[in-house]
C-alpha positions in Angstrom: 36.2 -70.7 -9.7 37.9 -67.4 -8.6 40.7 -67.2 -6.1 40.6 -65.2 -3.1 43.5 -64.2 -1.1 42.3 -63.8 2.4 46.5 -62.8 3.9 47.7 -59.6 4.8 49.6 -59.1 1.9 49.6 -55.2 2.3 51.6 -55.7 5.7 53.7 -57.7 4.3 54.6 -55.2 0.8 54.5 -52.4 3.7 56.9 -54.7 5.2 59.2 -55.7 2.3 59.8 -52.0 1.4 60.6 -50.8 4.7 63.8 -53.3 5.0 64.6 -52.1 1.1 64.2 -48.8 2.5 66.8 -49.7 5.6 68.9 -51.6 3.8 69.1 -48.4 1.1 69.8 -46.2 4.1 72.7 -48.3 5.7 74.4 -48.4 1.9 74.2 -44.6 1.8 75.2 -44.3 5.2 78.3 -46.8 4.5 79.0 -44.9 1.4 78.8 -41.5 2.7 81.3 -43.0 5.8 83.9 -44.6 3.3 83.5 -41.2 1.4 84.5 -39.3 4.3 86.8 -41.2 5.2 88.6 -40.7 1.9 88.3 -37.1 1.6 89.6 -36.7 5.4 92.4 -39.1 4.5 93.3 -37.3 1.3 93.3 -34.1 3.1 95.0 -35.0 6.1 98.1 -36.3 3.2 97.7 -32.7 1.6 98.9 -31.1 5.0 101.4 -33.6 6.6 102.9 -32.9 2.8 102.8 -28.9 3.3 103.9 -29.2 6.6 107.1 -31.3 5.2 107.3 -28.3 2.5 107.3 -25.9 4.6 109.8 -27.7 7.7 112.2 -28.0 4.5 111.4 -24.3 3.6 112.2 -23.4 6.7 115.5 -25.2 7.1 116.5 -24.2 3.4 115.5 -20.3 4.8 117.4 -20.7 8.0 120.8 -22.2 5.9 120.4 -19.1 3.7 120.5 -16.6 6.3 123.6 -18.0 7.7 125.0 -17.8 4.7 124.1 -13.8 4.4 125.3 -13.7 7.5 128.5 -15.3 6.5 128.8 -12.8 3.8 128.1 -9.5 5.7 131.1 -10.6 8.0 133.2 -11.4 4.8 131.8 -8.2 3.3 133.1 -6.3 6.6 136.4 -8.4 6.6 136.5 -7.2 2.8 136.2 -3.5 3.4 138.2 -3.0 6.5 141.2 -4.9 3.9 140.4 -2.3 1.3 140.6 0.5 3.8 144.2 -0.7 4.7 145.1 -0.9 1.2 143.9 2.4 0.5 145.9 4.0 3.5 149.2 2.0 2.5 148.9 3.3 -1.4 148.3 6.5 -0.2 151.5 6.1 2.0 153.2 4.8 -0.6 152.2 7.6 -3.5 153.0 10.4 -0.8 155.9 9.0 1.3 158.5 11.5 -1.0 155.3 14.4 -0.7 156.9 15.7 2.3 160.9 15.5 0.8 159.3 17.6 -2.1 156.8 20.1 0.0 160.2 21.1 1.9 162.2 21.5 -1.5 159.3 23.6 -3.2 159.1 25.7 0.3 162.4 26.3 -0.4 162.6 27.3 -4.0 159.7 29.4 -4.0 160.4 31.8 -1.0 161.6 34.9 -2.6 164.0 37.9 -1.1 162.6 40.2 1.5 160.1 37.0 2.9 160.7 34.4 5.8 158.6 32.2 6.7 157.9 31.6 11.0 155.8 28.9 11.1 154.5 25.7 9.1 151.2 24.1 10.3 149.4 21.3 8.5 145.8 19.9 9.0 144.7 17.8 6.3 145.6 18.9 3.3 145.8 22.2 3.6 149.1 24.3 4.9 149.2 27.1 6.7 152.0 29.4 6.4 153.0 32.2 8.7 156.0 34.9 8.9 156.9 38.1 7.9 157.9 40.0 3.9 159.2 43.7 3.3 155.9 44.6 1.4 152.9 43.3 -0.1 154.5 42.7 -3.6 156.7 40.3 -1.9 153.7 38.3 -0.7 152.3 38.2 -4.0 154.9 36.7 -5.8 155.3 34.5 -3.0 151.7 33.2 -3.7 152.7 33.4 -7.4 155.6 30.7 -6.6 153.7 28.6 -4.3 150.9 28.3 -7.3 153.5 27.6 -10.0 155.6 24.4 -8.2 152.6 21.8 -8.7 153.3 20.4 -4.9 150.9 23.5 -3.6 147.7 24.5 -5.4 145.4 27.7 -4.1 146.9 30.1 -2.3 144.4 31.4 0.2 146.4 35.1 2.0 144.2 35.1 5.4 145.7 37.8 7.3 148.7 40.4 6.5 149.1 43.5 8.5 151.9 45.8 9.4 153.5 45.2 13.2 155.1 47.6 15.3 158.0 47.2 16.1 159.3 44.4 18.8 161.6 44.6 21.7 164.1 41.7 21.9 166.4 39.4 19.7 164.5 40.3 16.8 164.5 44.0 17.2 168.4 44.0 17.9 168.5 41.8 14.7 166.6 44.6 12.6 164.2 41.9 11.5 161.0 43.9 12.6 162.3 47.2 10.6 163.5 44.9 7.5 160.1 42.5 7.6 157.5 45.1 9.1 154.2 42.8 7.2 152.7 39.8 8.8 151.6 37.7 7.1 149.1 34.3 7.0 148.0 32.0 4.1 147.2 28.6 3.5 147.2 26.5 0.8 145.9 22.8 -0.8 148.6 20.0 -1.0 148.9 18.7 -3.9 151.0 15.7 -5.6 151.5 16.2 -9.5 152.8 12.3 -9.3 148.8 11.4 -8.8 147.9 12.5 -12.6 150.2 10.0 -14.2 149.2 7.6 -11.8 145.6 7.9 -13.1 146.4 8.6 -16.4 148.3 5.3 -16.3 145.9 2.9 -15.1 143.5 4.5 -17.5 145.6 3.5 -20.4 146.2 0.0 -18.8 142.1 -0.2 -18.3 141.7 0.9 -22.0 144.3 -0.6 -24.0 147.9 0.2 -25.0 146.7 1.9 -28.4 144.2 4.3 -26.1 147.2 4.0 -23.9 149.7 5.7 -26.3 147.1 7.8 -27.8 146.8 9.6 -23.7 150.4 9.6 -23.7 151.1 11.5 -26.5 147.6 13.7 -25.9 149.6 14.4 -22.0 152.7 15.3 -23.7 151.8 17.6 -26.1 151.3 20.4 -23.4 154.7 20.1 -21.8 155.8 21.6 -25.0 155.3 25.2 -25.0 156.3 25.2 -21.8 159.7 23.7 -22.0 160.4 26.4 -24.7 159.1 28.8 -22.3 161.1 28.1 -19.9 164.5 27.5 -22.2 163.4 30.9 -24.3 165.0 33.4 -21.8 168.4 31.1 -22.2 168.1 30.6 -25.8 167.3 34.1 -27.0 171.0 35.3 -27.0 172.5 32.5 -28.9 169.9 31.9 -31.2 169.6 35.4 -33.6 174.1 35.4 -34.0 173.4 31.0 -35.2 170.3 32.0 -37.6 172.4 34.9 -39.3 175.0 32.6 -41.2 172.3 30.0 -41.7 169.9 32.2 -43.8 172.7 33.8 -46.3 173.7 30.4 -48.8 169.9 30.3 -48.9 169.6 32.4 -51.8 173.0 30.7 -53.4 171.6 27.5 -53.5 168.6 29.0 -55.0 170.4 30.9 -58.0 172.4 28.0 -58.9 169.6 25.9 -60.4 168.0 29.0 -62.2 171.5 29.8 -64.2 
């Protein structure tokens, strides 16, 4: 005998799949929640960590700054030292510069020239007073170039004056020195090229050392014989004649 099923079992199938449908949608609804939750979570960790990074950067930056700070004052402190160092070395390689400008102003004037006034600015000289003639400045620039404390004679201004009423006229000076004169020249300390030369060969070594030495004296040579030749000259042709005669004995001996 068949079986008929009389129930609404469509409703309830319509039914049943509606609360799988639900029950699918509240899972997905959960999931995509926890999922969320996770990712905002992660995230949020990500930029409490970079904003620790970059607080520590920060502080890190700010400690380093200081410490340029620190050494621009140092670096200030340091050059303001080396400036005083410099001046005292300077002081101390030219404190006999003025003993020896005075001695070479001395030694170089030549007859018929006096000097009226001495003004320095720097390092250069100026030099004013009166000569007999033009010559007479000349080889008064000549002298001034040849004693190594004075270096480039520069003759601004000479020019014959008339002459003056006074002390000086009743002293003849204005007929005797009739020429002006002006010039200026460079200070100059001879002392400072052994200094150099010196802590070169210290910097380099004591055989580059010795090798500068003997390459510096070398040149002093000529002109100490230069300068002992005009002395020499008379004593040395009489001491040379007796020398060269038992030349030729000694020779003939071994030939007989």
């Amino acid at each position: 005998m068949a079986k008929i099923n009389l129930l609404p079992w469509r409703a309830e199938r319509r039914a049943n799949r509606q609360r799988e449908f639900y029950g699918m949608l509240g899972l997905a609804a959960a999931a995509g929640l926890v999922l969320s939750f996770l990712l905002w979570f992660y995230y949020s960790q990500q930029i409490s960590g970079q904003n620790t990074r970059n607080q520590f950067l920060q502080g890190e930056i700010a400690k380093v700054e200081g410490k340029i700070k620190e050494i621009e004052v140092l670096d200030k402190q340091k050059d303001r030292l080396l400036a005083r160092k410099k001046v005292i070395e300077e002081l101390q390689a030219n404190r006999s510069q003025m003993v020896h400008l005075f001695d070479s102003l001395v030694r170089t004037i030549p007859d018929g020239v006096a000097l009226a006034g001495i003004k320095q600015e720097g390092d250069i000289l100026t030099l004013e007073g009166r000569s007999q003639s033009n010559a007479r400045v000349s080889t008064y620039m000549r002298n001034l170039e040849s004693s190594g404390w004075m270096t480039n004679p520069d003759l601004s201004i000479i020019e014959a004056k008339a002459e003056e009423k006074g002390p000086a006229a009743l002293s003849g000076e204005s007929r005797s020195l009739p020429y002006a004169f002006t010039l200026k020249v460079k200070l100059a300390n001879p002392n400072e090229a052994d200094q150099k030369s010196g802590a070169t060969g210290a910097a380099i070594g004591p055989g580059a050392a010795d090798a500068a030495a003997a390459a510096a004296a070398t040149p002093a040579g000529p002109a100490v014989e230069k300068a002992a030749s005009p002395v020499a000259t008379p004593t040395a042709a009489p001491a040379a004649a007796p020398v060269e005669k038992p030349a030729p004995a000694t020779q003939e001996r071994p030939a007989s």
